[in-house]
C-alpha positions in Angstrom: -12.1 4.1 2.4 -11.5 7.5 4.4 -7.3 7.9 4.7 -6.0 9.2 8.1 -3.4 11.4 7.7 -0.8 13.4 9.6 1.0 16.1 8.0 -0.1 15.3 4.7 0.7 11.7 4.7 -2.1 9.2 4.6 -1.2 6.9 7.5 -3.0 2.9 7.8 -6.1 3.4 9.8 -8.3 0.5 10.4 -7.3 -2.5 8.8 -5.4 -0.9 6.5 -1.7 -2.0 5.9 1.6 -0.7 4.2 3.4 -2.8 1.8 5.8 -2.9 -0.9 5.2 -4.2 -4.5 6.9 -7.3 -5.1 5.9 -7.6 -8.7 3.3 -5.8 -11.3 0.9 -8.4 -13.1 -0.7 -6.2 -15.3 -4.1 -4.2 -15.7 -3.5 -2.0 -12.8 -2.8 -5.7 -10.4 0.2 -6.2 -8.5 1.3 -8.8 -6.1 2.0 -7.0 -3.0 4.0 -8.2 0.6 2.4 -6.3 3.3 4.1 -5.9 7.0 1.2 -7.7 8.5 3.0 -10.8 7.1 0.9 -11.7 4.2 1.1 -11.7 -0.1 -2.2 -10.0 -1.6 -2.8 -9.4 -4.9 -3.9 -5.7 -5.4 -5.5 -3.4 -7.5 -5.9 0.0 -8.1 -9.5 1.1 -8.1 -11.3 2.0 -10.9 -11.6 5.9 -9.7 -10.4 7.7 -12.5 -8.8 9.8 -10.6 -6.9 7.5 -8.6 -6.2 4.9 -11.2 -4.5 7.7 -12.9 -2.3 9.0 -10.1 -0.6 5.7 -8.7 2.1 4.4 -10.8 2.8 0.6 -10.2 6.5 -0.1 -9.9 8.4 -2.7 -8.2 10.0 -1.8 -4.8 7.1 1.1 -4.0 5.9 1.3 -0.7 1.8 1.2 -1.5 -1.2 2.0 1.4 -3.6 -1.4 0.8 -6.7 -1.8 2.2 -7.5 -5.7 2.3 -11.1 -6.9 0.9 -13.8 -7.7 3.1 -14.2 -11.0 1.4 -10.7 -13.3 0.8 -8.9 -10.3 3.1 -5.4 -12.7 3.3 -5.3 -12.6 0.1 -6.7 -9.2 -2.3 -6.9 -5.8 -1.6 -6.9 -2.6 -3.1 -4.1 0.2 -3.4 -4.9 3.6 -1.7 -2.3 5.6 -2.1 1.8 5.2 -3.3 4.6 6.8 -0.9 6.9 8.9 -2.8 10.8 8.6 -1.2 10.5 11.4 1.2 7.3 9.7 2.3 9.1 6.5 3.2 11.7 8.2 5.2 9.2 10.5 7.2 6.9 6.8 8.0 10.5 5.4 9.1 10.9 7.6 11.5 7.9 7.9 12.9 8.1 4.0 13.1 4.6 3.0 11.0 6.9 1.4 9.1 9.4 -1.9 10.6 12.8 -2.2 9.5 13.0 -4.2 6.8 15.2 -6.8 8.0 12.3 -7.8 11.2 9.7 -7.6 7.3 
């Protein structure tokens, strides 16, 4: 699951999406609406490293990378945007406004 990024920021690459969390389920799960127009359920890894680094809050902007298998509808999170993040995705437009989401 190799991130692209571009000044620091992993960017979607492949059939990777953005989305925000729409709710947290519990043991590292959260339902997730991602801007290619679909609801996964995601989790974060098991990497230790990872699991320990990506807090799961509602309204956070998360990098998923869908499943091979039942893609419409699990993934797993990559990587969380910090605010800044957000903004600097906005205007590079990766991200739509969220009225067209």
């Amino acid at each position: 699951m190799p991130l692209f990024e571009e000044e620091g920021i992993p960017v979607p690459k492949g059939r990777q999406v953005i989305g925000i969390i729409e709710e947290v389920v519990g043991w590292a799960h959260a339902r997730v609406r991602c801007f290619d127009g679909k609801t996964r359920i995601c989790r974060v890894p098991q990497n230790k490293k990872m699991h320990r680094n990506i807090w799961l809050k509602k309204g956070t902007y998360v990098l998923v990378e869908p499943w091979e298998l039942q893609s419409d509808k699990k993934g797993d999170i990559l990587y969380s945007y910090t605010d800044s993040e957000v903004e600097w995705l906005k205007k590079k437009g990766y991200l739509k406004i969220e009225e067209e989401f």
